[in-house]
N, C-alpha and C positions, 0 to 999 in steps of 0.2 A: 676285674678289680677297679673301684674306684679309684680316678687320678685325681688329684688335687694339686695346684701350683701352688711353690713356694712362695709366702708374703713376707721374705724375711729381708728388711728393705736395708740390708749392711752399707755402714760408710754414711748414713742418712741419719743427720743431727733430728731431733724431736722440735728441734727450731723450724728444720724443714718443713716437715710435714704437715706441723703446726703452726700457720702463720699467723694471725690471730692471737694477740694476748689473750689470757683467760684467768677468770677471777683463781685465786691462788685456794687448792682441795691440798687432800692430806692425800700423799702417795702421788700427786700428779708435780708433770715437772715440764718447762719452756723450754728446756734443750740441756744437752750432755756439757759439763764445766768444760770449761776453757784448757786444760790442761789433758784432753782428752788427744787423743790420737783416732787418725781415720779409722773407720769400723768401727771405734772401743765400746760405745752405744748405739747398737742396731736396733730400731725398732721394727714390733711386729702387730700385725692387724690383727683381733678376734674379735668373737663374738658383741661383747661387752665395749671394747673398746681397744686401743692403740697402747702397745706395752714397750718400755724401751729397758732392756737388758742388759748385756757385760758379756763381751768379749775377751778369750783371753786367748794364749797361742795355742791351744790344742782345745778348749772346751768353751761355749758360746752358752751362757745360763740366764735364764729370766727366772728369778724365784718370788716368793708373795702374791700369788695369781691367785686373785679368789675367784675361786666354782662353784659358790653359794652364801646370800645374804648370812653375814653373821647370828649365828643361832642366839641370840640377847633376848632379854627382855620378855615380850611375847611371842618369840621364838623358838625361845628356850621350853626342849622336850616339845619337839615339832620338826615336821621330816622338812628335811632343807629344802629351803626356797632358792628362789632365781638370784643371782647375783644382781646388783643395779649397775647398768651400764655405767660409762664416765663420757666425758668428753676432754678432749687434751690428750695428753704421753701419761702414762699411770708410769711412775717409778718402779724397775720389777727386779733391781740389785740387792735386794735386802730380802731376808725371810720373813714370812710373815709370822703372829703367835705361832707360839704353840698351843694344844690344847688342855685343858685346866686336867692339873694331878698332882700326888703326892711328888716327896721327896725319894731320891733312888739313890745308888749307887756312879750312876754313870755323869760323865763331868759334863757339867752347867746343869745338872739336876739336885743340886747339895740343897736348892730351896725348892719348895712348891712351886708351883704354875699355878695362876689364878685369873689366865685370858681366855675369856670366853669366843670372842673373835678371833677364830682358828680357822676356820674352813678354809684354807689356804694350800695350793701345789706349787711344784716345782718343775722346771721345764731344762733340760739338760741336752744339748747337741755338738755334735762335730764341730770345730770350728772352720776348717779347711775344704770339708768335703762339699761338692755341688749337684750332690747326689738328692731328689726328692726320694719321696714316699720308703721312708728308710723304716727299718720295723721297728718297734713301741713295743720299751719293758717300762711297765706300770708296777713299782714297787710298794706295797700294802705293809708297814710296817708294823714289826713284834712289840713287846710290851704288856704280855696279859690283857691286853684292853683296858689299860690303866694306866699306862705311858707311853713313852716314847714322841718320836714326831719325825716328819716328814725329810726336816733338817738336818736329822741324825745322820742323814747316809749321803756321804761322797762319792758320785759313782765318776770320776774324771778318767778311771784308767780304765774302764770298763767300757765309758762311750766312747774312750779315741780308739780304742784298739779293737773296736767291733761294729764302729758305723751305726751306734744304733739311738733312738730319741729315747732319753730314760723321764720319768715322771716320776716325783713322791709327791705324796700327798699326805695330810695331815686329817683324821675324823675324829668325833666326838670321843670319848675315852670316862670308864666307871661309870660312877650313876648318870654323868651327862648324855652317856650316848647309848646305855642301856637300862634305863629305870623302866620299871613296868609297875605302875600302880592301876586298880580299878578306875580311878578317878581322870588319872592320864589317858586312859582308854577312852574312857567316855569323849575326850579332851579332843582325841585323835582319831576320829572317822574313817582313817585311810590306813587304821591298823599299824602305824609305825613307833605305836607308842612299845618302849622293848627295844627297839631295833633301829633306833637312829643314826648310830654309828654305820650301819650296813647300810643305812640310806646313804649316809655322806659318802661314803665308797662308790656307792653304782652313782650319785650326780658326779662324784668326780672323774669318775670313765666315760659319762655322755658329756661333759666336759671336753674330753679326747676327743671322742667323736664329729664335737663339732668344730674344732680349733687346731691339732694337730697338725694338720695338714698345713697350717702355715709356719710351723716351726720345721716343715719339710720331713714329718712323721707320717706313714698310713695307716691311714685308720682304720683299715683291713686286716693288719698285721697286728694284733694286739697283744704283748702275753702277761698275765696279771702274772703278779709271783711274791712271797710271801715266808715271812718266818715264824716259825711260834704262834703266836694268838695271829700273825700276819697271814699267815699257812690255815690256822682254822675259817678266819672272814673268808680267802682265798674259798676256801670249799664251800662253806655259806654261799659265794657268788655264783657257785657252778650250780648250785639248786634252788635259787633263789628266781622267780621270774624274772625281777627287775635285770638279771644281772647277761637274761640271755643277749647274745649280740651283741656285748659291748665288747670283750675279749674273743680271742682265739684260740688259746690253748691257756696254759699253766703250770706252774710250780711251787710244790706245796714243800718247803725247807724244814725238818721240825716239825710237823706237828699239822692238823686239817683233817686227823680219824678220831676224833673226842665228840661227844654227843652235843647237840643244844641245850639249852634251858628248854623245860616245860612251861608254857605257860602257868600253870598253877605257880613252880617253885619260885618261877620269875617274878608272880604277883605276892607271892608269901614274903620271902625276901622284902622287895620293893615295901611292902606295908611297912615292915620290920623299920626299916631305912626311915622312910615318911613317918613312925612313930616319935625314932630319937631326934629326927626335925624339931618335934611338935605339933604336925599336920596331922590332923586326924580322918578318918575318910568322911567323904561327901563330897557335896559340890565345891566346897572353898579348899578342898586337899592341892588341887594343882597350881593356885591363886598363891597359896602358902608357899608351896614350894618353889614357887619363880621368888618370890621373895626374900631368900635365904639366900646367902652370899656363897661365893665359891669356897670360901675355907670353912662355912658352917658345912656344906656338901661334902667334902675333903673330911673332915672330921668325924661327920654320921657314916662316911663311905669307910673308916678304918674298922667299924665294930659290922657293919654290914654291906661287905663288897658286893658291888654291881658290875658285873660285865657278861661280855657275851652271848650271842646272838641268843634269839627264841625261834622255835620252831612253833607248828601250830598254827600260825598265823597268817593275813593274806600276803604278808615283806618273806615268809619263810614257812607255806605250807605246810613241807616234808623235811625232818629231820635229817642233815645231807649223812652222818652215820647210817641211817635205816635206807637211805636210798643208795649208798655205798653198798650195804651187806645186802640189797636185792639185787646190784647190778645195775643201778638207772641212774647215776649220782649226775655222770657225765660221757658224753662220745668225743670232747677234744683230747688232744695230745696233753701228755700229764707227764712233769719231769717228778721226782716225789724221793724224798729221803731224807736221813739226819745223820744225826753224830755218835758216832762207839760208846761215849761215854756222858749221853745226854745230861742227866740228871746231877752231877757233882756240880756246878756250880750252884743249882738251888738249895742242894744238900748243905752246899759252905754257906750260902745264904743265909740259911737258920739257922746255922748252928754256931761254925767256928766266926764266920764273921761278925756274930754277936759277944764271940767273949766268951761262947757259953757250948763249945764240944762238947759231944755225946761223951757219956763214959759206960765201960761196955755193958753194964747191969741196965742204962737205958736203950744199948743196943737190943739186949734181949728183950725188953718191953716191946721196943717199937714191932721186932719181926712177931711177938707174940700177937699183938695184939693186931697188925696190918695182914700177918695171913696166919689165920685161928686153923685152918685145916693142914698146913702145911710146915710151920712154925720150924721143928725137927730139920725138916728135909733143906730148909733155906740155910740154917746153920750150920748144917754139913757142908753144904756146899760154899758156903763165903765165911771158914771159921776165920776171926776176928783177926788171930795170929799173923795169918797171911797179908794183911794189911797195916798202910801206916798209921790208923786209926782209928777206933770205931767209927768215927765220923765218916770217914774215906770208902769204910765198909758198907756202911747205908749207903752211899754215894753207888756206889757199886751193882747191890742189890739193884735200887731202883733205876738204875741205868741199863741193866741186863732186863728188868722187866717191861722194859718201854719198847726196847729194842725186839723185844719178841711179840708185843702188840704191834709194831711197826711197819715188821713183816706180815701181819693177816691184813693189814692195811694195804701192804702194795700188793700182796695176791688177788684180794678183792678189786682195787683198779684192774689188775691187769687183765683181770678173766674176761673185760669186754669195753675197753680201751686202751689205744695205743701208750704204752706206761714204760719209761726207762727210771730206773730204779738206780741208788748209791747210798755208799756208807760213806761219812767224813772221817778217817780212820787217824789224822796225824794227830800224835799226841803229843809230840816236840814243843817246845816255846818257840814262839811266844805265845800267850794265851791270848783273849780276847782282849781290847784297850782298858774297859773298866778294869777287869781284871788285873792286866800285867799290871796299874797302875797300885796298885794295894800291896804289891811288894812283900805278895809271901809265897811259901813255898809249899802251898798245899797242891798236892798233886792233881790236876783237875783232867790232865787227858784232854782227849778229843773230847770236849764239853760242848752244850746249846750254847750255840752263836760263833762258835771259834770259827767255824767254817766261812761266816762273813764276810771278814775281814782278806782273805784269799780271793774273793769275789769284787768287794769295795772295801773304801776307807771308811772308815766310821769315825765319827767323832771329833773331826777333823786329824786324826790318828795315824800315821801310816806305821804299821806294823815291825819292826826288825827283821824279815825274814831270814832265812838262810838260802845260798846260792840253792840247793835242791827245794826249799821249798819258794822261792821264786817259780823254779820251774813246774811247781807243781801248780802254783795259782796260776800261772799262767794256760796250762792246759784247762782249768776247770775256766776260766774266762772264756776260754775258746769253747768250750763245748755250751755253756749256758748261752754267747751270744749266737752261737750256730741251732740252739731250738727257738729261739726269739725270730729269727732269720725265716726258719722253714719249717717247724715244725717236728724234728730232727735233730740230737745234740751231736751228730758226728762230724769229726772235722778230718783234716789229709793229717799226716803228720805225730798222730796221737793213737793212741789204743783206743781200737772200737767199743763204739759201748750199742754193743746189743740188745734190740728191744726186749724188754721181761715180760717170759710168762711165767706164770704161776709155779713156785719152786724150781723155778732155773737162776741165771746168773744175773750177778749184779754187779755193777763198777763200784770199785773200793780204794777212797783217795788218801793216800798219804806217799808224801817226798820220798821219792823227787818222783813218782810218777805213779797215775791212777793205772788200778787191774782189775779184769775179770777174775770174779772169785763166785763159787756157785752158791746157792741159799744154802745149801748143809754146813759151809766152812761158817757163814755169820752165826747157824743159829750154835753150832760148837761153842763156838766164841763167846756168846751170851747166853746158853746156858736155858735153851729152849725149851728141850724136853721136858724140862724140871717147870720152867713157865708157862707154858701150854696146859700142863697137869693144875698146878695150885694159885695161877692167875690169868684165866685164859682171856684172847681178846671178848671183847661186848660185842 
């Protein structure tokens, strides 16, 4: 194993180190205010340059580190470049942009994003420990490939209570980090046109690689992990050349057995996109479109969405779905699951949180027209009665249907890598932060993303738990920092979680304490049989 010494120079003013006044930059700074206390700004040595941080009593964070020139101007739709060194202490207490997107739900998202200068991570450590070469969770954060950012996840109780170096990072996001037009191609010689976002991901792990180690992380130890569209890049990474050797295992939260884009559909689209620009193809199509402002982008991006990876190509050969269903995806350690009741909060998304619930004559549309072979047999099984509302019911349906795709997803890892498998099963409040915060009472369950916040804070958020579900985040803390650690989610103290194979057992977590429960009792639960028959996995 590679060693690397600590360069974490604690207690050491940016005065120090810096003797030398220096012309005054943006981000750089001659030393920590006067009102600081010994340690409170450690700085640290990389690649690029001399970073000074924030101390606090259990968690030591440098955030705003950029791992690659800002994608602007004529960078913009071009696979990220080298960051430009500095000279001086770069300020690293503050976050850097986020990456340009609509408006969402979740808070400080109520307006658009329109910063292109995003390429920025985050650097998260122990404050107390003296421990080097500590292992590396590199978190790839959800969002559809249309939001989110790096900033979003607090992981404070997660690195004091498992010793480990956490990283977010922030990548290109919709048409900025996945356009594919002919003209961009042309543009892009090294095939990353499509797949920028995926580029910004692997420089942000050779990033890792080269820098780490002074934040007293090994760069050995690496485990990317990932939720939702985080969980799909995640898989993208594990098939992707660029992506070999920068990690070491994996965890796909949510979501990472969905297909790529085809090239073609990606270039079809993209035209579509570059039409309602204005950009017509040719030679001046890419010219046009660095042209266009981020809310012109933001605007063509709502009648014609852009996201996620392409397969086909030299950043994304093999489709990591088609190399999943041959058994070639990957040979690392793979932790891989979601939540009992996926699908209800996009269900509310459409519907009730517009004002605008299903009423049940469009229940019956939608199963008729979503499974035309099977339409009968889905209504037997989830008549409307039985729930609190058509809406609740679609919620249902598709939440049972994901879950039974879910499962051919962890069969297919497990038949030829080391693969521990779980359900998020607590359906108790409180729900996720966006969520609790809308103050209604639609029944959402163990929904995408609740499991999160059991894991980290989000949003600056800390959750309400209950005395049992404490304990239960706390066992899932433990076992996600114990596969980050070795490879391995088990820990002393807790219910084993036994490696999966193929139609055996799975760990299933709800308060106050996770269980082995075998693949027959989930697919009961969600209603398999009937799903395998009239919507089976791809």
């Amino acid at each position: 194993m590679r060693r690397r010494s600590i360069a974490l120079l604690a207690g050491v003013s940016a005065a120090a180190v810096v003797a030398a006044s220096l012309p005054a930059m943006a981000g750089l700074v001659a030393g920590a205010p006067e009102s600081a206390y010994p340690g409170q700004y450690p700085v640290v040595r990389t690649d690029d340059g001399l970073l000074r941080g924030e101390a606090k009593s259990m968690v030591t964070s440098f955030k705003g580190i950029p791992y690659a020139a800002p994608p602007v101007d004529g960078l913009r739709w071009k696979a990220p470049q080298p960051a430009a060194k500095w000279r001086g202490v770069r300020d690293a207490t503050q976050f850097g942009g986020s990456c340009v997107q609509g408006i969402g739900w979740d808070p400080g998202y109520e307006q658009p994003t329109l910063t292109e200068d995003c390429l920025y991570l985050n650097v998260y450590r122990p404050t107390d420990t003296k421990e080097k070469d500590l292992p590396v969770f590199v978190w790839n954060h959800g969002g559809g490939n249309v939001g989110g950012a790096g900033r979003d996840t607090n992981p404070d109780k997660f690195v004091t209570r498992q010793d480990v170096v956490y990283v977010t990072i922030n990548y290109r996001l919709g048409a900025m980090g996945y356009l594919l037009t002919s003209a961009l191609e042309q543009d892009n010689p090294d095939s990353a046109a499509g797949n920028f976002g995926i580029l910004d991901q692997q420089a942000a792990l050779r990033w890792v690689q080269k820098n780490i180690g002074s934040f007293g992380g090994d760069p050995d130890n690496v485990t990317l992990a990932g939720q939702s569209a985080g969980a799909g890049n995640t898989a993208a990474q594990l098939a992707a050349p660029g992506g070999r050797g920068l990690f070491h295992r994996a965890i796909l939260q949510s979501g990472g057995g969905g297909a790529a884009r085809t090239p073609a559909a990606a270039r079809t689209s993209g035209e579509q996109f570059a039409a309602e620009l204005g950009c017509v193809p040719g030679a001046g199509q890419a010219s046009c479109l660095r042209a266009k402002s981020p809310a012109q982008v933001l605007a063509a991006q709502i009648k014609y969405r852009q996201s996620g990876a392409v397969a086909g190509t030299a950043v994304l050969p093999d489709d990591p779905l088609a190399l999943l269903k041959a058994g070639k995806l990957t040979r690392l350690p793979v932790v891989v699951g979601g939540t009992s009741d996926e699908s209800q909060q996009s269900v509310f998304g459409a519907y009730d949180y517009l004002g605008k619930p299903l009423t049940k004559d469009q229940l019956d549309s939608l199963i008729a027209t979503t499974y035309p072979n099977g339409a009968d047999k889905v209504r037997t099984a989830y008549p409307a009665a039985n729930y609190k509302s058509p809406t609740v019911t679609w919620g249902a349906i598709q939440s049972d249907q994901r879950a039974c795709r879910d499962q051919t997803l962890r069969d297919r890892l497990a038949a030829n890598t080391k693969t521990w498998t779980y359900e998020f099963a607590e359906k108790n409040d409180p729900p996720f932060v966006s969520i609790w915060r809308l103050n209604t009472d639609y029944p959402f369950g163990a929904t995408h993303v609740n499991d999160l916040g059991y894991l980290w804070d989000y949003l600056g958020t800390a959750l309400p738990f209950s005395t049992a579900q404490v304990d239960l985040s706390n066992q899932m803390i433990s076992y996600w920092g114990a596969f980050a650690r070795n490879g391995d989610p088990n820990v002393k103290a807790a219910p084993a979680w036994a490696r999966y194979t193929p139609q055996g057992t799975e760990l299933q977590f709800a308060a106050p304490s996770a269980k082995q429960v075998p693949h027959t009792q989930i697919d009961t639960e969600h209603n398999c049989a009937l799903w395998d028959q009239v919507s089976p996995a791809p």
